[in-house]
C-alpha positions, 0 to 999 in steps of 0.5 A: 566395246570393240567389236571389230575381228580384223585382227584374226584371220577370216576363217577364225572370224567365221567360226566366231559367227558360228558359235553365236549362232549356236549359241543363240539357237539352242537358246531359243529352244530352250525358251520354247521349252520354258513353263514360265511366263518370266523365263520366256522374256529372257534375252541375251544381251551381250556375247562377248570374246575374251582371253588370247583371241581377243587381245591378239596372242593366242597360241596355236602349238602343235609341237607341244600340244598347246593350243589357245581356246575360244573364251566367251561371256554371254551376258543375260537378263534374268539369273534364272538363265545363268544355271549351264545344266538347266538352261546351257546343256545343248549348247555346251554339248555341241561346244564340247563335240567339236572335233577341231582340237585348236579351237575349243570353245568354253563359255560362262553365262552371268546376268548384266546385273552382276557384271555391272556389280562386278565391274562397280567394285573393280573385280579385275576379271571384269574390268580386263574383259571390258577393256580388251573384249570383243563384242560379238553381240549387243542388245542396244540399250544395255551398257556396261558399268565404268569399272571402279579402280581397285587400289592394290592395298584394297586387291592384295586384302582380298587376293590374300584371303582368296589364296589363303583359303582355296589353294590349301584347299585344294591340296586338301583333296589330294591328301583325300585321294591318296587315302581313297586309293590306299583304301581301294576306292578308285573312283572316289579318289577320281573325284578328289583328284578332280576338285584338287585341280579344280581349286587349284585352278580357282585359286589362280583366277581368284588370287589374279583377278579375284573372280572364278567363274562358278563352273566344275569344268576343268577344261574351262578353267584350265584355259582361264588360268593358263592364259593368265600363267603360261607356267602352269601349262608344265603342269601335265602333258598334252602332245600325247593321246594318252595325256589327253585322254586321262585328263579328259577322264578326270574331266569327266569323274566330277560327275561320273565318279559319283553316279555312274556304274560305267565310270572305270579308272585305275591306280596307274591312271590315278597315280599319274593325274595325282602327279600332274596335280601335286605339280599345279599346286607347285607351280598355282602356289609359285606364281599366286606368291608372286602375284601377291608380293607385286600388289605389296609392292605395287601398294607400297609405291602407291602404284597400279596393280 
């Protein structure tokens, strides 16, 4: 893989290091921690930069509010490492405390075994992250697998199906949430609303790249389907406080909605995210049709995806 960063500027090439260093840090806690003999050979052996920063077009639009995040993949031995809460908890909070807006970091953890299965089946997520990723570490003696070409027959099959079933999904939940709150149960009506936009967002990366990473994290997610979709940064407003503190709300009901006494929200506040959640589906739904009428296309020509 590359592994060279003279395309970004040195202080973002630092930050890069800092985050290995985190990252390899609270990992090393964690294994002093572990009770079992197994869990304690666990190695990280690639940490790779993917998305906007690797290719070279990251945004970073203060006007609007818009800035590109960090994306990175950690790759592991064992899949008992692979669980965030159990074994990533420290490492995504220090992530998540980060101060600067402009350069948020979000990052998944998946074993070789499944990249390489991944890769084998010509999952375009995969494949794109070992072509145009940066390795910012690398375990010798650990390769990736040659990424099989996908025919774009094969790929509409399974995008349809991805797009078929995750989206009116998601829709779904909106419908819960607006019964929820006619009903005056506003912080369920945060947790639907929550997992509108979080299949609305996996139906994106599903139908795109036929992967979505197993993470509730919207944030995340957000920075993943926007990289693919500019559009869908129409979706909500960002250059405001208030716009970034409701969505970080809705961030936060996934869990809080559920179990804690502590978690407030109102009908305003929910009004306002089922708005910019109806718009996501719009606008998820527009560029998924798209998406699938190419690879049609593309099929029917017997050309790439």
């Amino acid at each position: 893989m590359k592994t060279s960063l003279d395309h970004l500027p040195r202080r973002k090439q630092t930050e890069l290091k800092r985050f290995v260093d985190v990252l390899f840090a609270e990992f090393d806690d964690m294994l002093k921690l572990a009770t079992s003999q197994q869990k304690k050979r666990g190695r990280i052996l690639k940490i790779i930069l993917y998305g906007s920063y690797a290719r070279g077009d990251w945004v970073e639009d203060r006007a609007s509010g818009y800035m590109s995040d960090y994306d990175l993949l950690v790759i592991v031995n064992q899949r008992q490492l692979v669980d965030k809460a159990e074994c990533w908890e420290k490492a995504d909070d220090w992530f998540a405390s980060r101060r600067s807006p402009e350069t948020q970091v979000h990052f998944f953890v998946e074993t070789l075994h499944e990249v390489n299965d991944k890769l084998a089946q010509g999952y375009y997520f995969f494949t794109d992250i070992k072509k145009e990723g940066i390795a910012l570490y690398e375990l010798k003696g650990h390769t990736l697998a040659e990424p099989k070409l996908l025919t774009p027959k094969a790929a509409h099959g399974m995008a349809r199906h991805y797009f078929e079933e995750r989206l009116p999904y998601a829709k779904y939940h909106c419908e819960l949430a607006n019964k929820a709150v006619s009903d005056q149960q506003l912080k369920h009506a945060a947790f639907e609303l929550h997992q509108a936009v979080e299949h609305a967002y996996a139906a994106l990366l599903l139908t795109f790249t036929l992967y979505s990473p197993a993470d509730h994290n919207i944030k995340f997610l957000r920075s993943l389907a926007e990289d693919i979709e500019p559009s869908l940064r129409n979706a909500r407003p960002r250059d405001t406080r208030r716009a970034r503190a409701w969505f970080e709300l809705l961030k936060r009901a996934y869990v809080e909605a559920r179990y804690s006494e502590h978690f407030k929200v109102t009908k305003d506040q929910l009004e306002w995210l089922a708005d910019c959640a109806v718009k996501l589906h719009g606008l998820v739904e527009r560029a998924c049709r798209k998406r699938l009428a190419s690879l049609v296309k593309a099929a029917e020509s017997g050309g790439k995806r």
